[in-house]
MMTF fields as JSON, N, C-alpha, C and O atoms, coordinates in Angstrom:
{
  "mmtfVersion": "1.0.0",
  "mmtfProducer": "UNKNOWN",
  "numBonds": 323,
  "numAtoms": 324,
  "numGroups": 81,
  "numChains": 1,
  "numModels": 1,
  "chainsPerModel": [1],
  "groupsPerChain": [81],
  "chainIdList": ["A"],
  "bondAtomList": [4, 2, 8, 6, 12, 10, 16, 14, 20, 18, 24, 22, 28, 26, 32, 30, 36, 34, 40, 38, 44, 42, 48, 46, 52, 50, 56, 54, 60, 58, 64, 62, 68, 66, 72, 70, 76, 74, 80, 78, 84, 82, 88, 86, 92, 90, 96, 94, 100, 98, 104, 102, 108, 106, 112, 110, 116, 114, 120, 118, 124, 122, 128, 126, 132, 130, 136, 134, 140, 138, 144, 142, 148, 146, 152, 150, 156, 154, 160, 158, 164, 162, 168, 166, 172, 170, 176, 174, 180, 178, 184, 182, 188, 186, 192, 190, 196, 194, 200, 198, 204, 202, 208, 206, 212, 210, 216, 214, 220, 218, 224, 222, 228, 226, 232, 230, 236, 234, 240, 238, 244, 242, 248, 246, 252, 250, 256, 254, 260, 258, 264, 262, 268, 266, 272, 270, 276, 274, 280, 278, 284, 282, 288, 286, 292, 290, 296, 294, 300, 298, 304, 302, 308, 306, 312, 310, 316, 314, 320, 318],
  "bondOrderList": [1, 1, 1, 1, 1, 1, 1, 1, 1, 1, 1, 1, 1, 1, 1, 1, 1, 1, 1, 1, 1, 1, 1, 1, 1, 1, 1, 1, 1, 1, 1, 1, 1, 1, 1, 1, 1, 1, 1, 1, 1, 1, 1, 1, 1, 1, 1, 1, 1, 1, 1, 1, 1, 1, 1, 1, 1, 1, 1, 1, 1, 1, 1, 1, 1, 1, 1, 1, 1, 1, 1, 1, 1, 1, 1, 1, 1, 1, 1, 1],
  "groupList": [{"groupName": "UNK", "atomNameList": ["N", "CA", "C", "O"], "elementList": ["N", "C", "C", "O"], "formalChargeList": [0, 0, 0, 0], "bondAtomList": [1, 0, 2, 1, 3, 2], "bondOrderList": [1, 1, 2], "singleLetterCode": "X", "chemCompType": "L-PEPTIDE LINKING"}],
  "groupTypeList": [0, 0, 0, 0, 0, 0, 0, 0, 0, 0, 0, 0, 0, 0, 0, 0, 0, 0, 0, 0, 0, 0, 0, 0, 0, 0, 0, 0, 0, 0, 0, 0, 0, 0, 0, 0, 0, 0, 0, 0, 0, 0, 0, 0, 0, 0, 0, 0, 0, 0, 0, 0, 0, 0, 0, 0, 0, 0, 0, 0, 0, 0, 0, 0, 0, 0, 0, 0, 0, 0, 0, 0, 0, 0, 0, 0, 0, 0, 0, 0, 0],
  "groupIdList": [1, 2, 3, 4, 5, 6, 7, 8, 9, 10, 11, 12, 13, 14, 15, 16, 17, 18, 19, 20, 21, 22, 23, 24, 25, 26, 27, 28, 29, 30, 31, 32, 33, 34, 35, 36, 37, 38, 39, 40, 41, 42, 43, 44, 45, 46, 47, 48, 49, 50, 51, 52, 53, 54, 55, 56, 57, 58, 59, 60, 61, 62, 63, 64, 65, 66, 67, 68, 69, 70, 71, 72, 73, 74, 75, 76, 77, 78, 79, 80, 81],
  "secStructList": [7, 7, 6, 6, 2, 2, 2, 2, 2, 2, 2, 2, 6, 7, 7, 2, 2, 2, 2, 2, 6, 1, 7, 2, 2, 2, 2, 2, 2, 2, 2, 2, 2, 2, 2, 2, 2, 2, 6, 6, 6, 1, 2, 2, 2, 2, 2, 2, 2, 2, 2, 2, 2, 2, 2, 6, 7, 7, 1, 7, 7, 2, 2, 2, 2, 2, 2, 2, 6, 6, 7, 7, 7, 7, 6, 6, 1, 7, 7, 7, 7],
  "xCoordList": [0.85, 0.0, 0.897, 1.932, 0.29, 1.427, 0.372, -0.855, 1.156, 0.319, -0.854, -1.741, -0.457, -1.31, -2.71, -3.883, -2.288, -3.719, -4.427, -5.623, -3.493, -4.792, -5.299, -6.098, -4.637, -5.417, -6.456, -7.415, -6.471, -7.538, -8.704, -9.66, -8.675, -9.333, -9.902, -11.124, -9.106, -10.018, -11.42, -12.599, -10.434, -11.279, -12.509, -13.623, -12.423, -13.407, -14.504, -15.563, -14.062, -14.443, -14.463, -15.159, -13.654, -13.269, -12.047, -11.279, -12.337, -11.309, -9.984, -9.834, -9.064, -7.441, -7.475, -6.791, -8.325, -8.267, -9.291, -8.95, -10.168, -11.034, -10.304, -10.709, -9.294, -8.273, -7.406, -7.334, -6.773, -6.251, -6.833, -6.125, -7.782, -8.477, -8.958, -9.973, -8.899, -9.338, -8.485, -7.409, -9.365, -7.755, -7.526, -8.464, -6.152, -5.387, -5.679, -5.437, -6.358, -6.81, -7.86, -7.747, -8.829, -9.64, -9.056, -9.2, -8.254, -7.551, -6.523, -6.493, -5.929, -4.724, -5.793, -5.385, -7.417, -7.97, -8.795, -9.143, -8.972, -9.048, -8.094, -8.483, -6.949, -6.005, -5.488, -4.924, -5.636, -6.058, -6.914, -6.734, -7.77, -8.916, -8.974, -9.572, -8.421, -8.253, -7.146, -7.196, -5.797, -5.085, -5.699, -5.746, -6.334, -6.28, -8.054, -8.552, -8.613, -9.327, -8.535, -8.645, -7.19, -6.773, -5.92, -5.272, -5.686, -4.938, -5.412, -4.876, -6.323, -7.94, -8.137, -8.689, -7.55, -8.485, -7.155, -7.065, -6.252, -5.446, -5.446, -5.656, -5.079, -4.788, -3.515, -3.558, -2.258, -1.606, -1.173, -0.311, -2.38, -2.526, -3.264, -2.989, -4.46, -4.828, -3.725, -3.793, -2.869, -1.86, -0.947, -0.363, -1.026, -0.13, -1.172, -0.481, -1.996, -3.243, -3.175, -3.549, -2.776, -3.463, -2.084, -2.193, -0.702, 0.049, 0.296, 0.951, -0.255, -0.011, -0.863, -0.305, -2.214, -2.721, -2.273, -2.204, -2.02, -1.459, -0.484, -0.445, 0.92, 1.473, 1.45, 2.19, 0.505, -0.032, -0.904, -1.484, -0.837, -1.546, -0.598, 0.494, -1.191, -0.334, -0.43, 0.534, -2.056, -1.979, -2.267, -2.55, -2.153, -2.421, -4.046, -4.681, -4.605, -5.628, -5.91, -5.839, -6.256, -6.055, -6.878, -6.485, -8.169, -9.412, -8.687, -8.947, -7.725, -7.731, -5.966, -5.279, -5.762, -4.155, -4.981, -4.776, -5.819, -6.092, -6.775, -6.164, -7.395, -8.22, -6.832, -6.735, -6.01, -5.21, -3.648, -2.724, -4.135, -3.657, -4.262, -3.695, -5.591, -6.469, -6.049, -5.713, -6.379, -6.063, -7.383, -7.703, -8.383, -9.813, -9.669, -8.71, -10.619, -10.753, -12.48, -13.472, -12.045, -13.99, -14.212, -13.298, -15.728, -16.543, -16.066, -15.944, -15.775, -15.234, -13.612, -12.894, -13.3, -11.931, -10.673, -9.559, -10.89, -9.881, -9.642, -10.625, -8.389, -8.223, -7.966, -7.19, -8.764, -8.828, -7.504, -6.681, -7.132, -5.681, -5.826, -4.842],
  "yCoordList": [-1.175, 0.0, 1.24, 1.331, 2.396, 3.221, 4.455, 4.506, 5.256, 6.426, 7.325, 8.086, 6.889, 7.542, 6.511, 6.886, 5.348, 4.662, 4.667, 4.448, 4.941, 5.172, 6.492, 6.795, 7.547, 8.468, 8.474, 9.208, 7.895, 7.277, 7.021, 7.797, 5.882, 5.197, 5.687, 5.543, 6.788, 7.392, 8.601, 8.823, 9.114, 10.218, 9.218, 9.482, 8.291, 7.852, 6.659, 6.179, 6.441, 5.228, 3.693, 2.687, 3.951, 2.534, 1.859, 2.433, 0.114, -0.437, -0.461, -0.282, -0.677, -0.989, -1.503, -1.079, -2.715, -3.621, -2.916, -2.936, -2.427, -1.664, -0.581, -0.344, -0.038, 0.988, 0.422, 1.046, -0.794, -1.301, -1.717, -1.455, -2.258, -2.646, -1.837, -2.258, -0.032, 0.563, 0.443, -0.134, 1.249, 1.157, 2.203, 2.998, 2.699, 3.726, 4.904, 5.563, 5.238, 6.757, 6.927, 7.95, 5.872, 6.343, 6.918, 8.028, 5.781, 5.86, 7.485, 8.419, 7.58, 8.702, 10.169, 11.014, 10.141, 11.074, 11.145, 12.2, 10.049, 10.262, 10.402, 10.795, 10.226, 10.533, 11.932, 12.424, 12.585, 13.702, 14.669, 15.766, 14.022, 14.789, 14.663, 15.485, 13.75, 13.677, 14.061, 14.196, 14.297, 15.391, 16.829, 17.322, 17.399, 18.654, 18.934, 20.022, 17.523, 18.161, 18.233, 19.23, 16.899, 17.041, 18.215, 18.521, 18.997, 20.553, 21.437, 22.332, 21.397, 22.35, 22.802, 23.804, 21.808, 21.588, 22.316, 22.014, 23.138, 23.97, 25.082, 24.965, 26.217, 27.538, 27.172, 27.275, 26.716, 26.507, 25.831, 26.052, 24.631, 23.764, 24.495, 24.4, 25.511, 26.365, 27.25, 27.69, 27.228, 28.696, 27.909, 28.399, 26.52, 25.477, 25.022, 25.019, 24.782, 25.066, 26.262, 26.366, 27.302, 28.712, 28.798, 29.044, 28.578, 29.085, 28.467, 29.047, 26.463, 25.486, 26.075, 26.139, 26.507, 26.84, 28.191, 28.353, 29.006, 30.361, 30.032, 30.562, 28.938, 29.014, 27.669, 27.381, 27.384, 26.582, 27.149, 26.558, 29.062, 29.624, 30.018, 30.32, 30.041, 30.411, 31.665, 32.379, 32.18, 33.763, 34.511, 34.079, 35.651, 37.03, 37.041, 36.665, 37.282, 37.621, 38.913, 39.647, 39.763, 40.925, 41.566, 42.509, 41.051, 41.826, 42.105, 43.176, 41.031, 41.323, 42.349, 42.711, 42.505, 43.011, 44.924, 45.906, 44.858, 46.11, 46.398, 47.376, 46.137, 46.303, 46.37, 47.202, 45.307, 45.768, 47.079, 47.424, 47.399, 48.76, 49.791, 50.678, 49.845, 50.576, 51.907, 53.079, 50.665, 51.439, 51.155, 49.983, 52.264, 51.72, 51.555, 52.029, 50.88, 50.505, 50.948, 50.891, 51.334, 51.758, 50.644, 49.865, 50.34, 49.622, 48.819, 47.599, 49.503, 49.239, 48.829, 48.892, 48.466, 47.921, 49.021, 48.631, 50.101, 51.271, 51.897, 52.207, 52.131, 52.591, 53.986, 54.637, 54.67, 55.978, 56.409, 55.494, 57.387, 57.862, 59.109, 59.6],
  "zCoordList": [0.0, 0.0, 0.0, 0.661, -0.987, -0.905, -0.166, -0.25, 0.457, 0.783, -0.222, 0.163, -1.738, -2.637, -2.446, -2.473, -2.281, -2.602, -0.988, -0.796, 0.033, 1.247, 1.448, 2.335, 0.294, 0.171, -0.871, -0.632, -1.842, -2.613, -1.699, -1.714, -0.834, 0.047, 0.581, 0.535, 1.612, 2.618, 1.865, 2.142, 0.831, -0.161, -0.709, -0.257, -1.479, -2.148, -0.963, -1.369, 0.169, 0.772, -0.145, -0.009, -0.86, -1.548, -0.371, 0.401, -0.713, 0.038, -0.598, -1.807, 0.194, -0.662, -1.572, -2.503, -1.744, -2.915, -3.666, -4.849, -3.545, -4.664, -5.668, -6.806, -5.125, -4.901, -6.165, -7.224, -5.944, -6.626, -7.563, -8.535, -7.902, -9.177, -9.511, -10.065, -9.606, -10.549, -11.852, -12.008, -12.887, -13.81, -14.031, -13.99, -14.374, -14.433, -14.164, -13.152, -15.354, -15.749, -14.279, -13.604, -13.892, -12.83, -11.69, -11.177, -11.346, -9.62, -10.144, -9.342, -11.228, -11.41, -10.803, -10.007, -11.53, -11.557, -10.023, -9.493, -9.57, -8.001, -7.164, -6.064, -7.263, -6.675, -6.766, -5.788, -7.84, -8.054, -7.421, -6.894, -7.607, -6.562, -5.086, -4.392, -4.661, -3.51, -2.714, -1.492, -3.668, -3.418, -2.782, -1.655, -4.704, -3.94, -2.929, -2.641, -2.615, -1.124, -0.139, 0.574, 0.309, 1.67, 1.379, 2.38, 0.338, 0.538, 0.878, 1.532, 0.579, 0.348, 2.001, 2.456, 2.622, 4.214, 5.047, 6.237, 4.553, 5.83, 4.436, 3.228, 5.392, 4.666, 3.972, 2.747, 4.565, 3.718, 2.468, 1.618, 2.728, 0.855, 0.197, -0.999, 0.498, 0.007, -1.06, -2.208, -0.152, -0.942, -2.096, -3.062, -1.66, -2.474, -3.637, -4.656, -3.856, -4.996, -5.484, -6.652, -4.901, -5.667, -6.57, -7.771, -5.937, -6.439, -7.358, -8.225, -7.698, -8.454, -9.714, -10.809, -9.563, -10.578, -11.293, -12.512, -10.44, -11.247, -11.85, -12.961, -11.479, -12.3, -13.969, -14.909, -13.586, -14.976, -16.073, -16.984, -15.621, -16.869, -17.344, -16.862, -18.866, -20.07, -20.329, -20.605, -20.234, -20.769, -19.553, -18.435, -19.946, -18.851, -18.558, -19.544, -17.768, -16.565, -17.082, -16.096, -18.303, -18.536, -17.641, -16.954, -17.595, -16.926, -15.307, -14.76, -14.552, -13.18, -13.324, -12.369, -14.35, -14.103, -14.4, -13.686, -15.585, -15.618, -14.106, -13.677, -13.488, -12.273, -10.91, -10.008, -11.177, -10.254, -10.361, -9.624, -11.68, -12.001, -12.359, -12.996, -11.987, -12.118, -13.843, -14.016, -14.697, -16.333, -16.68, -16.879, -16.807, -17.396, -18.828, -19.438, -19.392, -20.981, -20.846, -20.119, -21.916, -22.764, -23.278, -23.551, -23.536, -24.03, -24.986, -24.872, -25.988, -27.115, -27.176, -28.174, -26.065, -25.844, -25.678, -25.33, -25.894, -26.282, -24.97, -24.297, -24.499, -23.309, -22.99, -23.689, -21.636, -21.573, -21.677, -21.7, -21.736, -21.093, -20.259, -19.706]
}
């Protein structure tokens, strides 16, 4: 038993051996998920999720970078000056 599959276990209430006879792609994607709940559950896996996902984007956040530089854009996309 490795620690991934009794976290499987406890997340899904499947037994060890249920655990084990999933196949691949299932148990990879519950294990997955059951990752990021037991992170989910302290502030600090919280910050370890936030920072995992921010850095797996590719493009810019335009809407939250203009807002956190307060540069308005008109309607029509064109920005005040």
């Amino acid at each position: 038993m490795t620690w991934w599959q009794q976290l499987v276990a406890e997340y899904t209430g499947l037994t060890l051996y249920e655990v084990r006879e999933l196949d691949y792609l299932h148990y990879l994607t519950m294990r997955r998920d059951a990752f990021i709940h037991k992170m989910s559950q302290t502030e600090k896996g919280r910050e370890y999720l936030d920072n995992a996902w921010r850095m797996e984007q590719t493009k810019p956040d335009r809407p939250a970078l203009r807002q956190r530089y307060k540069k308005e854009v008109k309607a029509d996309g064109e920005h005040y000056h």
